[in-house]
LUMLO-870818 format. One record per residue (C-alpha): residue in three letters; x, y, z. Coordinates in steps of 0.05 Angstrom, whole numbers, plus 5000, padded with zeros to 4 digits. Layout:
! residues N
ALAXYZ
...
***
This chain:
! residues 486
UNK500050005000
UNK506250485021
UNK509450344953
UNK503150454916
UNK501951144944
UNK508651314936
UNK508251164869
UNK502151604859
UNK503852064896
UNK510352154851
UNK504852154798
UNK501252734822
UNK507453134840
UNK510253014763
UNK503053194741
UNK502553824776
UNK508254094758
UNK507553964682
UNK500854294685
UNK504254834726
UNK509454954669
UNK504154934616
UNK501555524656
UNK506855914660
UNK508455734580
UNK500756044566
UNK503156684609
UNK509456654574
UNK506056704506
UNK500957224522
UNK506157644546
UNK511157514492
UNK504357724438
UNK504558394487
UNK512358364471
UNK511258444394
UNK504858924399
UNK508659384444
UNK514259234385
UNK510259424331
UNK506960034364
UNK514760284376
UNK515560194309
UNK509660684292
UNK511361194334
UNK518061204326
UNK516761274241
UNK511061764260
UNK516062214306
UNK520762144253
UNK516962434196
UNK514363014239
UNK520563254276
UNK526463034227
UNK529562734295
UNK535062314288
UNK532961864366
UNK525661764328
UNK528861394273
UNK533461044316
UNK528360834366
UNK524760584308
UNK530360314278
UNK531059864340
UNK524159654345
UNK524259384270
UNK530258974294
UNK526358644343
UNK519658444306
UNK521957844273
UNK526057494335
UNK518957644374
UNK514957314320
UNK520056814314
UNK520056554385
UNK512456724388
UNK512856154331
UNK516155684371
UNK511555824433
UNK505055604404
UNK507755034365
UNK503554594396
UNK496554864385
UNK494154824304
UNK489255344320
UNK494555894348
UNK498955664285
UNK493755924235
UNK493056514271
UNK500356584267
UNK500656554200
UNK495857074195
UNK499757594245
UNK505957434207
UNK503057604140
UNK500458274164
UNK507158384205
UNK511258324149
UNK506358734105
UNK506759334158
UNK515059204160
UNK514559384086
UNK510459964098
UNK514460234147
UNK520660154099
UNK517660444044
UNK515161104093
UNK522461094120
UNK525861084049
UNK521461644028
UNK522862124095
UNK531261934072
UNK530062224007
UNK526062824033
UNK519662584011
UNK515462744058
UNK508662774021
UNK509962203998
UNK512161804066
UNK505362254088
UNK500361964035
UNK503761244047
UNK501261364131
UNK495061524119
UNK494160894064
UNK496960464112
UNK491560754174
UNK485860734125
UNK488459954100
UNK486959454151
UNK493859204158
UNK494059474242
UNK486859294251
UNK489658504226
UNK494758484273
UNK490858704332
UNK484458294315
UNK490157704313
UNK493557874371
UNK486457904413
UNK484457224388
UNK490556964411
UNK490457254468
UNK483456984478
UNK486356314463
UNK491556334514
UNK486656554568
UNK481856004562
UNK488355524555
UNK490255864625
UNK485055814660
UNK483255024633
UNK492054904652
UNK490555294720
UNK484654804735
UNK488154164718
UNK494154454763
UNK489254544815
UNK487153894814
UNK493653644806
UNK496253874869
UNK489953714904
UNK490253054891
UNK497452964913
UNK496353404976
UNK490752884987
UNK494352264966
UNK501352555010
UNK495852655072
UNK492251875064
UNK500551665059
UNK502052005116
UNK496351775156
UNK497451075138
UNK504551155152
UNK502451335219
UNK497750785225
UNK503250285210
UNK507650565252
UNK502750545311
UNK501649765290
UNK508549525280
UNK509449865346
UNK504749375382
UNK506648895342
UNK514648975367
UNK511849025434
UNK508148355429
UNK512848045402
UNK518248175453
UNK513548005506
UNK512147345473
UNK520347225459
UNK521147465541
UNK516046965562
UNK518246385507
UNK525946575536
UNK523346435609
UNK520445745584
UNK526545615555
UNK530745855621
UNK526145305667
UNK526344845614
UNK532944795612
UNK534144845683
UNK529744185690
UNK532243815630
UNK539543995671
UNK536643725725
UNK533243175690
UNK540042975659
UNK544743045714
UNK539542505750
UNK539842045688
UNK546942065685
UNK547441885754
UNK541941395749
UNK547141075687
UNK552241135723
UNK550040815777
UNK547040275727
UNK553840245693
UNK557840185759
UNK553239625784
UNK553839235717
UNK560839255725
UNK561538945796
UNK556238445774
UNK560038215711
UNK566638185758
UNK562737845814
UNK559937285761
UNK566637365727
UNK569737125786
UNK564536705815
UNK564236335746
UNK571836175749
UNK571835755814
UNK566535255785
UNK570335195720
UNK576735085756
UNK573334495794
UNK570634255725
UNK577534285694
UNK580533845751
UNK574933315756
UNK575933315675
UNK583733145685
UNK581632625740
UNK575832375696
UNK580732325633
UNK585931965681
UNK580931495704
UNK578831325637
UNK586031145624
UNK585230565681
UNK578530335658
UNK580730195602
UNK586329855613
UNK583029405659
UNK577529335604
UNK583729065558
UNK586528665610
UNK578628305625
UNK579328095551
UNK585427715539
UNK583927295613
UNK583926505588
UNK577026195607
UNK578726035690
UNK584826405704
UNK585426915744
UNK584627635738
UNK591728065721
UNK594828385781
UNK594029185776
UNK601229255772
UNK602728835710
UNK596829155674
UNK601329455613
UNK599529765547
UNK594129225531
UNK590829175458
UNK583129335461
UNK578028945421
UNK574429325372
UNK569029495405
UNK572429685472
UNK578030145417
UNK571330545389
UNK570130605460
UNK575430915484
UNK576531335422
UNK569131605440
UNK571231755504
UNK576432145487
UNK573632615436
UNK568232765490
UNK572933005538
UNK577933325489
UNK570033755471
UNK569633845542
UNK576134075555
UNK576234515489
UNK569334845523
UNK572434965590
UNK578535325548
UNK573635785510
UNK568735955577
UNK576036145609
UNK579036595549
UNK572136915555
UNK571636955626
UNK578237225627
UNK576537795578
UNK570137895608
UNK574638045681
UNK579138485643
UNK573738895614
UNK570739095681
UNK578139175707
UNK578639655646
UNK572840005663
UNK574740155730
UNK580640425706
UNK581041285716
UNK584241555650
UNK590042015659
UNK590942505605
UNK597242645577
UNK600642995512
UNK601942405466
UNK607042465400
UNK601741985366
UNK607441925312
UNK611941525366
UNK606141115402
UNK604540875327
UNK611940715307
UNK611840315371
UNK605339925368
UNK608539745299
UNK614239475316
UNK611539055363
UNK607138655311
UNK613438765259
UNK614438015268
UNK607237825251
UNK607438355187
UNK613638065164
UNK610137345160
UNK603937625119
UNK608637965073
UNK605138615103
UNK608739375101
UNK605439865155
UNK606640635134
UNK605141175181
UNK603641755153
UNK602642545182
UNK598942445257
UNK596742895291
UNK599242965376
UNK593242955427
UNK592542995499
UNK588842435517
UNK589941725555
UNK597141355528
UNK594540665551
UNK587140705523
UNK590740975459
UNK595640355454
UNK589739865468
UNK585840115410
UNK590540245360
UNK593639565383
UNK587339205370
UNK585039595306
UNK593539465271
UNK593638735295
UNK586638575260
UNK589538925201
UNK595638425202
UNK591437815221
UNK585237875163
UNK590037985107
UNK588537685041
UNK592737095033
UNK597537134972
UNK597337874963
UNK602038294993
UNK599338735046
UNK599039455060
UNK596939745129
UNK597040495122
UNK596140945195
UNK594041645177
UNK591242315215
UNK588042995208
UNK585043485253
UNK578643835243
UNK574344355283
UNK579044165348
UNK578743385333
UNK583242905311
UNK581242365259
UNK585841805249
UNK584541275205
UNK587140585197
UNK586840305129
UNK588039645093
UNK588139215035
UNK586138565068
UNK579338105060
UNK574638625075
UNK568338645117
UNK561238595083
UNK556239155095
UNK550838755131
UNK556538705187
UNK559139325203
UNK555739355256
UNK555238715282
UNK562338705288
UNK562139255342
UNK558138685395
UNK560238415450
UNK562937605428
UNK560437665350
UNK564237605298
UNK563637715223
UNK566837285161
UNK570736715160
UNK573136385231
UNK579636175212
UNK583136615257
UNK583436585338
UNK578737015373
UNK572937195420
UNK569637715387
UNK570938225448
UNK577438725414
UNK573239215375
UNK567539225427
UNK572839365479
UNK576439855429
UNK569040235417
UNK568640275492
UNK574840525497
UNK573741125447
UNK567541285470
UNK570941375546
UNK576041925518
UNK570242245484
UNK569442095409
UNK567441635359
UNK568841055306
UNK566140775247
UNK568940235195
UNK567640325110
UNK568939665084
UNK567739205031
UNK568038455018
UNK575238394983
UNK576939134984
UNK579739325045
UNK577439655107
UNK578440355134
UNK576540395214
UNK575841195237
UNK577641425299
UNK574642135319
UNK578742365390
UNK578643065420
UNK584943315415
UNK585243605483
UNK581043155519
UNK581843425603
UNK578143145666
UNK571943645647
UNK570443165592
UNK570142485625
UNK562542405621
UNK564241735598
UNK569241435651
UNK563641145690
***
């Protein structure tokens, strides 16, 4: 609405003042007709003056009036191009103009050669001739014609102006109007954005409070998960360790059974059972052989099993150990740590015809033992799932971004397949081939691990083309940021 106003009001404005100029062009041409009258009539007097007095300032007053006839009726001209009706009548004043300019050369020439009846007779023609009464009768119609033109230009510029005083008053008013609204409406709204910032303020002060209970509550959770894993840890082992020694006992038992079992069948029909002592390394029948064969695969399974449960057991007792463990942060050169971790699986890398590079790494403050564990883990899996006949490349690289550290581990080995990317993240699941030695705990434990110092890890992997495990660490990680330690 402002812009539309505006614009018409600009309108108006541009109106009015072209109708005002096209009423001072109509006063400019009446008084520039009163210019070449008042011309002419010099010209009259000053030829009349002239042939009664002989006076030489007659003839040149007239002199200088002839002069200026023709620039008046020449800019006259150019005044009233625009109206056909003032250009007839132009041509009409011209024509008598120039008719009179010839009389009064004639009279003049006549006076020079002392004439004077002559210039006398040629006066009174020219009063009796209606050569004056053309030019005045022309010069009062135009006149006329410029007077109604003024007063139809005054009218328009009248209404001109009115209607841009009125259209500049309605903006104005509406200016006001707006004003008045936007300033309720910037009231309102900073009343609303007080109150909604006061929600916010208790909101957040109870989702604060809300969290610090949760975390608590987890902690509290994670703490008692913890001692219960170490407690059934524990508890677990004593049982098993009973189990292993009534499974040596049971295996040595067997042995004797056996034996005597070999010894039963090679006693002659009425002799007398074989003393303990000579019992030696008896054949078995058949049937007793499958026996014992049987017998011992069951307890090599057994044994096997109570191997496993105590790897597992084991790592399940280190894990809590681990996460009892306070982190202690300290600068790291991340370079060194890696050059070391490498050379201790050098051995391994040299048997899979494997070459770890370490590129540009970046140094963080952080924990040097939770470091060595994961990058540990992550090169050693690198060195252990290499493709078999294809020389391997394990390649440690780092760069820091918006006050992290990414470090990535990359290799050309066997590859992981998308559908277990994650699944290789669990606790005791493992993905691929089990060919190599394992319990499925080192990247859960190394996930734990990086999500204790405060950052993340992901793997991009495909079957056959390598993986590429990311590590995301703060690089100043401090006591403020253990959220994670418990």
């Amino acid at each position: 609405m402002l812009t539309a106003i505006s614009a018409g009001s600009v309108y108006l404005v541009n109106k009015a003042r072209d109708d005002n100029k096209w009423v001072v062009h109509t006063i400019e041409v009446e008084n520039q007709v009163n210019s070449l009258l008042l011309e002419v009539r010099r010209a009259e007097s000053g030829a009349r003056g002239y042939l009664l007095t002989r006076g030489d300032e007659f003839r040149a007053d007239h002199e200088k009036a002839v002069a200026a006839i023709p620039p008046a009726l020449d800019k006259l001209a150019r005044q009233i191009g625009d109206n056909p009706e003032q250009r007839n009548s132009m041509a009409r004043l011209r024509a008598a103009v120039d008719t009179r300019l010839e009389q009064f050369s004639r009279e003049m020439d006549f006076v020079s050669r002392n004439e004077p009846d002559k210039a006398t007779a040629l006066v009174r023609e020219a009063a009796a001739g209606d050569t004056t009464t053309t030019i005045r009768d022309t010069a009062e119609a135009m006149m006329r014609e410029e007077e109604r033109l003024f007063a139809q230009r005054t009218l328009n510029a009248d209404r001109s102006q009115t209607l841009a005083a009125s259209l500049t008053g309605i903006g104005s008013g509406l200016v006001v109007v707006l004003a008045l609204i936007s300033i309720l409406l910037v009231r309102r709204s900073a009343q609303m954005r007080d109150e909604a910032e006061a929600r916010l303020r208790d909101a957040n002060l109870n989702l604060e409070s809300t969290v610090d209970e949760r975390t608590a509550d987890l902690r509290e959770a994670n703490d008692e998960i913890q001692r219960f894993a170490y407690i059934v840890s524990h508890d677990l082992r004593s049982p098993l360790v009973n189990i292993m020694g009534f499974t040596s006992e049971l295996e040595e038992m067997g042995g004797d059974i056996f034996r005597r079992i070999g010894s039963l069948t090679h006693i002659p029909a009425g002799g007398s059972p074989v003393a303990a002592a000579d019992i030696g390394d008896i054949p078995l029948e058949e049937p007793d052989k499958q026996l014992s064969q049987d017998f011992s695969e069951a307890l090599g399974f057994i044994k096997s099993s109570i191997a496993k449960m105590d790897r597992l057991i084991s790592a399940i007792l280190n894990l809590t150990r681990e996460g009892r463990r306070e982190f202690e942060p300290v600068r790291i050169d991340m370079r060194e740590l890696m050059e070391a971790i490498a050379s201790t699986v050098a051995h391994q890398a040299s048997e899979a015809n494997a070459e770890i590079r370490i590129g540009e790494l970046p140094d963080i403050t952080s924990d040097r033992l939770a470091l060595e564990q994961i990058f540990s883990n992550l090169i050693d899996n690198a060195v252990k799932y290499l493709k078999s006949g294809e020389p391997g490349e394990i390649t440690v690289r780092g760069r820091t971004k918006l006050g992290y550290a990414i470090y990535e581990v990359a290799d050309n080995g066997r590859g992981i397949d998308a559908k277990d990317h994650q699944r290789i993240f669990d606790l005791f699941r493992r993905a691929g081939t089990q060919d190599r030695p394992g319990q499925g705990i080192g990247l859960a434990h190394v996930r734990a691990l990086v999500r204790r110092l405060g950052g993340t890890m992901s793997v991009s992997s495909e079957l056959n083309q390598g993986s590429t495990f990311t590590i995301t660490l703060p690089i100043h990680w401090t006591a403020s940021k253990r959220t994670g330690d418990r």
